[in-house]
N, CA, C and O atoms as CSV, one atom per row, in Angstrom:
chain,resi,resn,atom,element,x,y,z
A,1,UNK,N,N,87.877,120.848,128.702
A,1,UNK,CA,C,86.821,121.602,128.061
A,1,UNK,C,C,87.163,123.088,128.072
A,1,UNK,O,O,87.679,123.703,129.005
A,2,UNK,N,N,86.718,123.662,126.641
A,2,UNK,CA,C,86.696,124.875,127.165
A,2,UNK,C,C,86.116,126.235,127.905
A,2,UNK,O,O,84.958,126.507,127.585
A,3,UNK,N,N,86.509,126.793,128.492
A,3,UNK,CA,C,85.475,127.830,129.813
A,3,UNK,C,C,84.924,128.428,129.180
A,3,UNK,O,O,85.355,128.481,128.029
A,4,UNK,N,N,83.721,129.200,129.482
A,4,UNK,CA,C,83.005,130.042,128.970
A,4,UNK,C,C,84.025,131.704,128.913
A,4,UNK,O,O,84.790,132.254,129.705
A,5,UNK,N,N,83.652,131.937,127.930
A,5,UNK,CA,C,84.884,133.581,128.063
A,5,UNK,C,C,85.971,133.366,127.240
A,5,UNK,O,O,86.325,134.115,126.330
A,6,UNK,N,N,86.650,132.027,127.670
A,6,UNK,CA,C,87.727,132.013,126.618
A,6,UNK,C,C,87.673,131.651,125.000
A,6,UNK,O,O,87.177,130.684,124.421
A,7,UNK,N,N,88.377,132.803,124.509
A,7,UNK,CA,C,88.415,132.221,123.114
A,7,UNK,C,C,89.212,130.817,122.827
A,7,UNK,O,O,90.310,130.443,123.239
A,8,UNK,N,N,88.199,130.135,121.915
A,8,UNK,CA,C,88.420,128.978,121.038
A,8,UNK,C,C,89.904,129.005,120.292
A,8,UNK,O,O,90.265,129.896,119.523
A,9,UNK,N,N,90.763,127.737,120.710
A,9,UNK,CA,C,91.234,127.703,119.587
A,9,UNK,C,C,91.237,127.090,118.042
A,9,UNK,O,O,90.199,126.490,117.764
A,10,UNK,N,N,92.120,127.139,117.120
A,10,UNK,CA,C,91.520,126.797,115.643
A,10,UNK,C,C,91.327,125.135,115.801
A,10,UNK,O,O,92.252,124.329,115.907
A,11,UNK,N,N,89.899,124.830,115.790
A,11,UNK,CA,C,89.840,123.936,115.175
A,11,UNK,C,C,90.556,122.400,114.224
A,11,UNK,O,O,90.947,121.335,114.703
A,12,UNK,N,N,90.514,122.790,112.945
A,12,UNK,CA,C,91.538,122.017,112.557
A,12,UNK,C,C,92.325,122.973,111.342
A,12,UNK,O,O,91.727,123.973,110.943
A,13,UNK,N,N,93.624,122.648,110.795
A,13,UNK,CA,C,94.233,123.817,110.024
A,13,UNK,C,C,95.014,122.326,108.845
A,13,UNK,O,O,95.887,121.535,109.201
A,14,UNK,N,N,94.347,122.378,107.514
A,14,UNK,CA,C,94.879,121.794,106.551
A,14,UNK,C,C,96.309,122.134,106.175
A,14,UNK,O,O,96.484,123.236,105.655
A,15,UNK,N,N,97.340,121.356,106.360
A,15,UNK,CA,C,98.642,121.251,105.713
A,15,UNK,C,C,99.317,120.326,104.904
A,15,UNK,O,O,99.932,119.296,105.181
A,16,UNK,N,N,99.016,121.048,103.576
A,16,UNK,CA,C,99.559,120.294,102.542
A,16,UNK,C,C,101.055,119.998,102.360
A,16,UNK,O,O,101.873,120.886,102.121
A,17,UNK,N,N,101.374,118.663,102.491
A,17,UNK,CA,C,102.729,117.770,102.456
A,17,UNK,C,C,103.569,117.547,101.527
A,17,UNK,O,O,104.784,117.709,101.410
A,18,UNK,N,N,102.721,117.137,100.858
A,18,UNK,CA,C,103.526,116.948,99.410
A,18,UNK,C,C,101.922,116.649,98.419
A,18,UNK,O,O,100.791,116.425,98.849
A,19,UNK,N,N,102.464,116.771,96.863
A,19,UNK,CA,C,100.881,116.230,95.759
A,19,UNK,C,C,100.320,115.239,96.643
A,19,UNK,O,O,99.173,115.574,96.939
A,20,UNK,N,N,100.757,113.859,97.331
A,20,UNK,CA,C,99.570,113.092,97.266
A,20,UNK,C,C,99.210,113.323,98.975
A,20,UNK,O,O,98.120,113.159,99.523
A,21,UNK,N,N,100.050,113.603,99.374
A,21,UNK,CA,C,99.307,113.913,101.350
A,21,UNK,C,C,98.786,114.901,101.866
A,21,UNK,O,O,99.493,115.900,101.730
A,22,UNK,N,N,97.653,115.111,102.519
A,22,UNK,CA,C,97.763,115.987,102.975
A,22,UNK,C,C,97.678,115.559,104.778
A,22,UNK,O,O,97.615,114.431,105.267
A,23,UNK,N,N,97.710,117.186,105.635
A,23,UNK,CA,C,97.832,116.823,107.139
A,23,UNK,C,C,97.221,117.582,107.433
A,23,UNK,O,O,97.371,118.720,106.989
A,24,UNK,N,N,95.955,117.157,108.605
A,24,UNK,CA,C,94.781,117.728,109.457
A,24,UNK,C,C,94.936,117.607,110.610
A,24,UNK,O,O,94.623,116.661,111.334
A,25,UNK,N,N,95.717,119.109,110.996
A,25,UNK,CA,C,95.852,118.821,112.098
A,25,UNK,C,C,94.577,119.298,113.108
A,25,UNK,O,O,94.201,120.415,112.752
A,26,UNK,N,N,93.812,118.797,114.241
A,26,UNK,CA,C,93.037,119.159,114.902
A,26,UNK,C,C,93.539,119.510,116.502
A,26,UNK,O,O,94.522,118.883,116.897
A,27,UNK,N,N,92.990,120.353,117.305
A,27,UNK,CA,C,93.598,120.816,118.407
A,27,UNK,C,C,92.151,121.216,119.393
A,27,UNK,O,O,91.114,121.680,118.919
A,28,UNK,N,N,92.347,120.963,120.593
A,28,UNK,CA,C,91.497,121.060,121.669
A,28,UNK,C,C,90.750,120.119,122.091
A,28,UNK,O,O,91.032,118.925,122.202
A,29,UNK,N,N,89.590,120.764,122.379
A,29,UNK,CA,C,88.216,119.690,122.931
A,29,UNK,C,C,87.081,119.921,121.609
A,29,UNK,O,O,86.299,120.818,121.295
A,30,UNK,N,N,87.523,118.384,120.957
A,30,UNK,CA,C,85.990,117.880,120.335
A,30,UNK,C,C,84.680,117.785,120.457
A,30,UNK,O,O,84.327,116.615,120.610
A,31,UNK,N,N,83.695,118.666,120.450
A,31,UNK,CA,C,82.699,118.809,121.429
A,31,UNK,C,C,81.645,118.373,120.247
A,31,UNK,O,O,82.042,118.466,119.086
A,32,UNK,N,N,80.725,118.046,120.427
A,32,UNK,CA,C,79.044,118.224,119.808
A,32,UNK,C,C,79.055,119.547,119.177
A,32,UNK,O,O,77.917,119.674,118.725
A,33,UNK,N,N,79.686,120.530,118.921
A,33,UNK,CA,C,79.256,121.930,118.491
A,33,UNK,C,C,80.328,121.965,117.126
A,33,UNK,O,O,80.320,122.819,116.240
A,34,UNK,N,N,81.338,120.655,117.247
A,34,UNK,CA,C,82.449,120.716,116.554
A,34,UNK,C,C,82.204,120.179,115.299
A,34,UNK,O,O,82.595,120.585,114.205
A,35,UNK,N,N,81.462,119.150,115.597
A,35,UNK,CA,C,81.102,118.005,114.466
A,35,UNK,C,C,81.167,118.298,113.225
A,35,UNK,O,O,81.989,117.819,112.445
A,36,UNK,N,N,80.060,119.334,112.872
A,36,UNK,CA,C,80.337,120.061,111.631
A,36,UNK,C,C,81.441,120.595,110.818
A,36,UNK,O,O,81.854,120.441,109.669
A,37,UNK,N,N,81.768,121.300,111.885
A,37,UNK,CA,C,82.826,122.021,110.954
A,37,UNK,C,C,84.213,120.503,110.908
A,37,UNK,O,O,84.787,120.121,109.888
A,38,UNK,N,N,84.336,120.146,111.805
A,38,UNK,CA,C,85.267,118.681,111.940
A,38,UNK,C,C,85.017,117.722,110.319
A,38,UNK,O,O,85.842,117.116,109.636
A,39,UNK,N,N,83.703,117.904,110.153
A,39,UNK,CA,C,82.892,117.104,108.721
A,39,UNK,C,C,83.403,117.655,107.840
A,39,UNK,O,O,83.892,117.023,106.903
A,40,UNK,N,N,83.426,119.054,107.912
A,40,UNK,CA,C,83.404,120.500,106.817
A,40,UNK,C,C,84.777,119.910,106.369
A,40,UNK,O,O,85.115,119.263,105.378
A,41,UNK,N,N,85.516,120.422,107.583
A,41,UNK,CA,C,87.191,120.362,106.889
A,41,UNK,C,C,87.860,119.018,106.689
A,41,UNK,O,O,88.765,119.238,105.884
A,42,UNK,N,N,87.865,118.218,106.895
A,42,UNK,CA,C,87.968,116.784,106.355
A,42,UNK,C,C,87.486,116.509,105.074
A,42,UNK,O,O,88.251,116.140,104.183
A,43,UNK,N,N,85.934,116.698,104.850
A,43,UNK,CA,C,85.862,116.771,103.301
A,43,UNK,C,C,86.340,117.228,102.563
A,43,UNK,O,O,86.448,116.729,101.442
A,44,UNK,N,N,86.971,118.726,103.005
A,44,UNK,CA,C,87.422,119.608,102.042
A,44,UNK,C,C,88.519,119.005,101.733
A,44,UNK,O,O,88.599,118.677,100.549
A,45,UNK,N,N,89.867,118.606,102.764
A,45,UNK,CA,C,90.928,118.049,102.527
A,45,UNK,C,C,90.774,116.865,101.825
A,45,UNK,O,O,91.384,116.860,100.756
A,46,UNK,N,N,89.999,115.611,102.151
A,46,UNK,CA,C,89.613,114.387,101.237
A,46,UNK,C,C,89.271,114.856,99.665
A,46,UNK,O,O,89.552,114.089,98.745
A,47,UNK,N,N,88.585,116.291,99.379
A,47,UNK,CA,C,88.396,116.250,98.125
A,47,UNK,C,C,89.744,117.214,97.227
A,47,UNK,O,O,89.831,117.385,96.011
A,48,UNK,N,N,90.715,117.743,98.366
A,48,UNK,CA,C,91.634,118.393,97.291
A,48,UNK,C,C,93.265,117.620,97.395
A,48,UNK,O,O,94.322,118.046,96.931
A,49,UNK,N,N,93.072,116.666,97.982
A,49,UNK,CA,C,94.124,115.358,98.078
A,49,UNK,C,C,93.504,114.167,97.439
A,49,UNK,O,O,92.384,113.793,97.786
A,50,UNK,N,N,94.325,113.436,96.339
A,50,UNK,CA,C,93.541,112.274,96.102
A,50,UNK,C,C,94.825,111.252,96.844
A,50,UNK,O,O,94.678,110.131,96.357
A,51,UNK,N,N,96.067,111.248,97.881
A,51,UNK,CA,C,96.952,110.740,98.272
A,51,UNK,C,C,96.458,109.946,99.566
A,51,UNK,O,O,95.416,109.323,99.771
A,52,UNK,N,N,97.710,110.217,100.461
A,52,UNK,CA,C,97.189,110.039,101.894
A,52,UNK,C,C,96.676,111.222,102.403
A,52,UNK,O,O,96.903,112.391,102.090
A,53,UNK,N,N,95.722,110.578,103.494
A,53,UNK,CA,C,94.878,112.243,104.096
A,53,UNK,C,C,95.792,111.498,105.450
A,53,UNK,O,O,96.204,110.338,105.479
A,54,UNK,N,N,95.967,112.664,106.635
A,54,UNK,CA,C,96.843,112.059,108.075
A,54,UNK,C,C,96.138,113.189,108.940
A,54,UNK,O,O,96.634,114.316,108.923
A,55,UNK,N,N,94.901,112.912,109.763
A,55,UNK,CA,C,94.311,113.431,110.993
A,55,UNK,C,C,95.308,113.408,111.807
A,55,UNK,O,O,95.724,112.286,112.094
A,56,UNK,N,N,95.865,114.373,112.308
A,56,UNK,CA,C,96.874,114.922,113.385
A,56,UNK,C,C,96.028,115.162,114.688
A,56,UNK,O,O,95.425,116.228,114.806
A,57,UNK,N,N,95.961,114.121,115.754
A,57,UNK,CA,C,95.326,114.345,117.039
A,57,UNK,C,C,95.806,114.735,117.708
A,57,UNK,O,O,95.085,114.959,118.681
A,58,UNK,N,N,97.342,115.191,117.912
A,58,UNK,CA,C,98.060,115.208,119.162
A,58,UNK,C,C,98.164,116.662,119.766
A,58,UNK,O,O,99.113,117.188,120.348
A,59,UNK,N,N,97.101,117.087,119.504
A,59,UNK,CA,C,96.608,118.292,120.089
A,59,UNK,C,C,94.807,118.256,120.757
A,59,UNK,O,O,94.027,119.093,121.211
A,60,UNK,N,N,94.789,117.107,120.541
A,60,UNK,CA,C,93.390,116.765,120.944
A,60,UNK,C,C,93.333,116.769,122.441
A,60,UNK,O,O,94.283,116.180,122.955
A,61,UNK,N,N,92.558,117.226,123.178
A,61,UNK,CA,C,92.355,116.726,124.595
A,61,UNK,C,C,91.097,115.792,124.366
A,61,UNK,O,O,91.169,114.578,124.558
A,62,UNK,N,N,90.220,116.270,124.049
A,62,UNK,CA,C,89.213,114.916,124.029
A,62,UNK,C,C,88.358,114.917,122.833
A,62,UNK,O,O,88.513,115.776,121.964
A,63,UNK,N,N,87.467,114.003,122.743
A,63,UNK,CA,C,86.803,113.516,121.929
A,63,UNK,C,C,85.158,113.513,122.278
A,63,UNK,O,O,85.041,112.757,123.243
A,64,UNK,N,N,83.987,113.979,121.946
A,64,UNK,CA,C,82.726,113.594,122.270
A,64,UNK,C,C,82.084,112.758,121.231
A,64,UNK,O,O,82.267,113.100,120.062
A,65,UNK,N,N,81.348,111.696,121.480
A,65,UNK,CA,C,80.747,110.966,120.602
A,65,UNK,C,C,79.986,111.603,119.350
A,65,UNK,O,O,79.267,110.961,118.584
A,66,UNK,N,N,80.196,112.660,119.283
A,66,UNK,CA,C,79.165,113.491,118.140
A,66,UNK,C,C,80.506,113.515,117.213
A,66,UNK,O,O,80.301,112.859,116.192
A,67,UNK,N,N,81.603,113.981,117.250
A,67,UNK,CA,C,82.545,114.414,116.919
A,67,UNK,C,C,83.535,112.957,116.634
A,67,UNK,O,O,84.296,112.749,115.689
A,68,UNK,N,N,83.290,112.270,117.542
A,68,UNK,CA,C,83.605,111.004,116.936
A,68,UNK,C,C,82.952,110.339,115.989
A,68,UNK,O,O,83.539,109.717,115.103
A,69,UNK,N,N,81.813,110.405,116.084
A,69,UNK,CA,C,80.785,109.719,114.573
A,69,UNK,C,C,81.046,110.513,113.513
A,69,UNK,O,O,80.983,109.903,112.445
A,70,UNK,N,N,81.466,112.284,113.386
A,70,UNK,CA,C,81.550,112.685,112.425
A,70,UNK,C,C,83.104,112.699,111.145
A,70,UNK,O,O,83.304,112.998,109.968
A,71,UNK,N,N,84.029,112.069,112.555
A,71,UNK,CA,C,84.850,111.339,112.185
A,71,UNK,C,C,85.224,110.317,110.980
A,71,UNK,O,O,85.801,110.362,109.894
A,72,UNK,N,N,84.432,109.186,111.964
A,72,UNK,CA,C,83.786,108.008,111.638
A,72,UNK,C,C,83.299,107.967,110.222
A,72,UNK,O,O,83.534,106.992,109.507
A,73,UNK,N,N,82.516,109.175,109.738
A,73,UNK,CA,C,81.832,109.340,108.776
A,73,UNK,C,C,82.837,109.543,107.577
A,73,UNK,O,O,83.019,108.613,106.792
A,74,UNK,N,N,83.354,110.492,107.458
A,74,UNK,CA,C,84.861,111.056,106.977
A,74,UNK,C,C,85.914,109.836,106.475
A,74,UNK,O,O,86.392,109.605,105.365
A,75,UNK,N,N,86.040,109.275,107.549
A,75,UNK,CA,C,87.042,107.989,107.111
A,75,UNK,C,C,86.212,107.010,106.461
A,75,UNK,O,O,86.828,106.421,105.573
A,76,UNK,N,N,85.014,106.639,106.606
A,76,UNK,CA,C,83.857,105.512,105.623
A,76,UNK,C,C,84.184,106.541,104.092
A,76,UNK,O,O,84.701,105.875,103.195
A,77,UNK,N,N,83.965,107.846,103.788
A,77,UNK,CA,C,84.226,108.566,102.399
A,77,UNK,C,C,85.422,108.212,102.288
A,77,UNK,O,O,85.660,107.372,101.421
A,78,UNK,N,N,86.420,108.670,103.022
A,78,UNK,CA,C,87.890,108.101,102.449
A,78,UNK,C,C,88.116,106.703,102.010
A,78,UNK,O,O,88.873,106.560,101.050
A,79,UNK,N,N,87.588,105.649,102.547
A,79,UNK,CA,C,87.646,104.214,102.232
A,79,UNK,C,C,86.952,104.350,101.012
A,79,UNK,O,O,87.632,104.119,100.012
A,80,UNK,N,N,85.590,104.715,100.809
A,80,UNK,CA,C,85.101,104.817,99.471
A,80,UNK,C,C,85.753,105.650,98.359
A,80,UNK,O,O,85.796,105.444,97.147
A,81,UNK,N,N,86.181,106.513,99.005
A,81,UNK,CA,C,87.337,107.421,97.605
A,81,UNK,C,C,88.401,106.337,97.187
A,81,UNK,O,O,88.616,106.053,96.009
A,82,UNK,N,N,89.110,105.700,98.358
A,82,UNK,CA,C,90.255,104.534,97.851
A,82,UNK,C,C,91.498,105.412,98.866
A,82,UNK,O,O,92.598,104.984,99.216
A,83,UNK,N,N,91.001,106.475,99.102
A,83,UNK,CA,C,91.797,107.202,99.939
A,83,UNK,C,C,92.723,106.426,101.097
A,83,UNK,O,O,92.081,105.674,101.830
A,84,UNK,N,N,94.224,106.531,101.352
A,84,UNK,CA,C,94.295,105.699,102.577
A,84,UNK,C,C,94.668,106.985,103.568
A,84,UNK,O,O,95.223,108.036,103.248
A,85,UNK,N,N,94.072,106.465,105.178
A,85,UNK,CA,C,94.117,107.416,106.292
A,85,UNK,C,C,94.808,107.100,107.186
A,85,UNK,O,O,94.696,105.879,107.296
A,86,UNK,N,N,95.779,107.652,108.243
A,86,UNK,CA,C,96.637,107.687,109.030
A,86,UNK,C,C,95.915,108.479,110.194
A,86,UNK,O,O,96.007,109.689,109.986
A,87,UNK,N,N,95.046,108.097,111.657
A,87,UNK,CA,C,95.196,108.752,112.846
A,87,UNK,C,C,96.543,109.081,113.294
A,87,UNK,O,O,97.340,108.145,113.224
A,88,UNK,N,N,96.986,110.186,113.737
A,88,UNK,CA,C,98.568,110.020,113.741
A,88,UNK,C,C,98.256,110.932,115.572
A,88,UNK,O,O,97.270,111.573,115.936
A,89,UNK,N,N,99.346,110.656,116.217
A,89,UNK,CA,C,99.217,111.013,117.229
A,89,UNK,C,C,98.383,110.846,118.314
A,89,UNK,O,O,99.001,110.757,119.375
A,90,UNK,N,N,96.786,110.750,118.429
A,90,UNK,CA,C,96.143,110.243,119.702
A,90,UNK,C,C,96.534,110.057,120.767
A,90,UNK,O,O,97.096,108.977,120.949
A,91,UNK,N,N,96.463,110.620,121.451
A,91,UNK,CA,C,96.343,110.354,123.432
A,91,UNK,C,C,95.694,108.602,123.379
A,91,UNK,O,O,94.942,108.118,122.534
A,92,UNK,N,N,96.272,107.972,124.538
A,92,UNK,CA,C,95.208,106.935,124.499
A,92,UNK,C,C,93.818,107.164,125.222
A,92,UNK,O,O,93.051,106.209,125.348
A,93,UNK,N,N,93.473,108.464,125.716
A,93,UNK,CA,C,91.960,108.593,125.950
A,93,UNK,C,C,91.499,108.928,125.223
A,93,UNK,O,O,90.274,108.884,125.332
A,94,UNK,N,N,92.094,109.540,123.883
A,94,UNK,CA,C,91.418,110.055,122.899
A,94,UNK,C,C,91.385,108.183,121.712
A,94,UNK,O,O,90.468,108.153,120.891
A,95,UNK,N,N,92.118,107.195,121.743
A,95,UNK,CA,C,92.099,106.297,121.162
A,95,UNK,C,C,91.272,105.279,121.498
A,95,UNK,O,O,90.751,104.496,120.703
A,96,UNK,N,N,91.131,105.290,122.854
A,96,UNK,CA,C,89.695,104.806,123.742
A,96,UNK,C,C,88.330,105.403,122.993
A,96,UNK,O,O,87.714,104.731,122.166
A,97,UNK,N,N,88.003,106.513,123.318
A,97,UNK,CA,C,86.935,107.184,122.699
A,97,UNK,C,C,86.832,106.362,120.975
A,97,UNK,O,O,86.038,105.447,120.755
A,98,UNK,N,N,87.745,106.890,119.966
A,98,UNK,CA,C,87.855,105.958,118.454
A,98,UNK,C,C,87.886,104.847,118.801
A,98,UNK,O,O,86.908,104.365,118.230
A,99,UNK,N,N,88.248,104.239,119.242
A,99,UNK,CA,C,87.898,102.858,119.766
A,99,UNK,C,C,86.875,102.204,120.058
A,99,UNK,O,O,86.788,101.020,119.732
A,100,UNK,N,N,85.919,102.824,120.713
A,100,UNK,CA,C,84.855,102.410,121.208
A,100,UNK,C,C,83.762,103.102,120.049
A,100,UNK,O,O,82.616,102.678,120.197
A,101,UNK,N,N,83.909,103.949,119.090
A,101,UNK,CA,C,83.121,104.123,117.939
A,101,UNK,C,C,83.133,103.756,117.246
A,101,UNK,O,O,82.300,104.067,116.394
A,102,UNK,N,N,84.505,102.342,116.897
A,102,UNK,CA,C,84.606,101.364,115.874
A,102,UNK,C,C,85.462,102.037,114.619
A,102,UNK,O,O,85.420,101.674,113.443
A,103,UNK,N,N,86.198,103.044,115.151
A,103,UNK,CA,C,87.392,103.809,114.040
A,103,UNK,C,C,88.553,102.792,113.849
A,103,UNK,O,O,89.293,103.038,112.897
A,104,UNK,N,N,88.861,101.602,114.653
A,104,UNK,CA,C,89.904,100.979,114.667
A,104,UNK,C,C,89.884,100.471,113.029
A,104,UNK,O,O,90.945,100.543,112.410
A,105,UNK,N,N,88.870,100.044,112.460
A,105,UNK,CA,C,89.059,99.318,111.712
A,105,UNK,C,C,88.849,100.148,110.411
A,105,UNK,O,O,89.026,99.581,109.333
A,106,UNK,N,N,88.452,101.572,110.452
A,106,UNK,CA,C,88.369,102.169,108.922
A,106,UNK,C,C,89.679,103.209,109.069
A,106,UNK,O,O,89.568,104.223,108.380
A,107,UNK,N,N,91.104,103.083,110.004
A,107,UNK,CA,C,92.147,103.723,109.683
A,107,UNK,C,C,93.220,102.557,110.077
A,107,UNK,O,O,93.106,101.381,110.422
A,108,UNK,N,N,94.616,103.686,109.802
A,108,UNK,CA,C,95.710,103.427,110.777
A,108,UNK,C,C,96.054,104.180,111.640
A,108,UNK,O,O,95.931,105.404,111.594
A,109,UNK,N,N,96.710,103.297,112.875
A,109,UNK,CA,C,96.983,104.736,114.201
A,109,UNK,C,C,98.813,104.547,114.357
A,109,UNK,O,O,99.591,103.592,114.354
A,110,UNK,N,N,98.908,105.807,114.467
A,110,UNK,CA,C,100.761,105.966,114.347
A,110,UNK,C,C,100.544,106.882,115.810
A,110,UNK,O,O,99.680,107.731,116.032
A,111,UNK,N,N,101.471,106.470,116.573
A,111,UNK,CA,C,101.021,106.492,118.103
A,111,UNK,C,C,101.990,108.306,118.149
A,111,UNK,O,O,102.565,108.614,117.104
A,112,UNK,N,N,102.034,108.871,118.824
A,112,UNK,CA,C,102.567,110.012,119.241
A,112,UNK,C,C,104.201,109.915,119.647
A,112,UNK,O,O,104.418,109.459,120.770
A,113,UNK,N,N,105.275,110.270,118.903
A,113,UNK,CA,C,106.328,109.907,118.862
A,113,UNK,C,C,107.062,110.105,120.120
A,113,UNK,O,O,107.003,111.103,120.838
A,114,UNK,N,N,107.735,109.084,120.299
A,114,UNK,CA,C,108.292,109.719,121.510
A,114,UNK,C,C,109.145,111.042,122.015
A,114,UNK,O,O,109.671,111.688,121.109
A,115,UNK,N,N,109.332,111.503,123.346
A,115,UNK,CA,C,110.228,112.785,123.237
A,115,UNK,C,C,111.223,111.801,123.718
A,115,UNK,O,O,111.123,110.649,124.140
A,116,UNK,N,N,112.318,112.697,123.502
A,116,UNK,CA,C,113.446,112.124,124.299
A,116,UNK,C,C,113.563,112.734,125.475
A,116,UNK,O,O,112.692,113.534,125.817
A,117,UNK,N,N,114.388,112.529,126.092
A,117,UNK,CA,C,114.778,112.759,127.812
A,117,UNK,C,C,116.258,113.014,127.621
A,117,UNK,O,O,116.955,112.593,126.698
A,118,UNK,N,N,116.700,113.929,128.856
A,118,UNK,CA,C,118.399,114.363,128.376
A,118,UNK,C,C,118.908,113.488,130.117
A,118,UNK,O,O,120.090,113.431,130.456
């Protein structure tokens, strides 16, 4: 979570891939205060991509159920656009949390790549 005093970091930051993808990446703690704007920028990206949209978690530390439903919500519009979605990266506490809000079944999850080791 983050402390009181410290500045926030960004949210989520749209990066366009190529015409049909775009990539959302999100970073920190998902809180109840997030939801919105989490809603905000997902729509925005769902409406200026008609390709793949790819939620980038692997900057996520956690997830709160507010922020997970608003999720949730986001990917039900993408299924209705025809849109297809990629969770890409997730922690598995953060895949627990989507998990248990029933995200398994309105994406795909592409697990966090491995590093290598020397």
């Amino acid at each position: 979570m983050t402390r009181p005093g410290t500045p926030r970091r960004l949210l989520a930051a749209l990066h366009p891939r190529a015409p049909d993808e775009a990539v959302v990446r999100l970073h920190g703690d998902l809180g109840p205060g997030d939801a919105r704007r989490l809603e905000h920028r997902l729509r925005h990206a769902l409406h200026r991509r008609s390709g793949l949209l790819v939620v980038d978690l692997a900057g996520v530390d956690s997830v709160s159920a507010s922020a997970a439903w608003a999720l949730a919500a986001d990917l039900r519009a993408a299924l209705e656009a025809r849109t297809p979605t990629v969770i890409r990266g997730a922690s598995p506490a953060v895949r627990q949390v989507l998990h248990r809000h029933g995200l398994d079944h309105l994406t795909t999850h592409q697990n966090r790549p491995r590093q290598r080791t020397l």
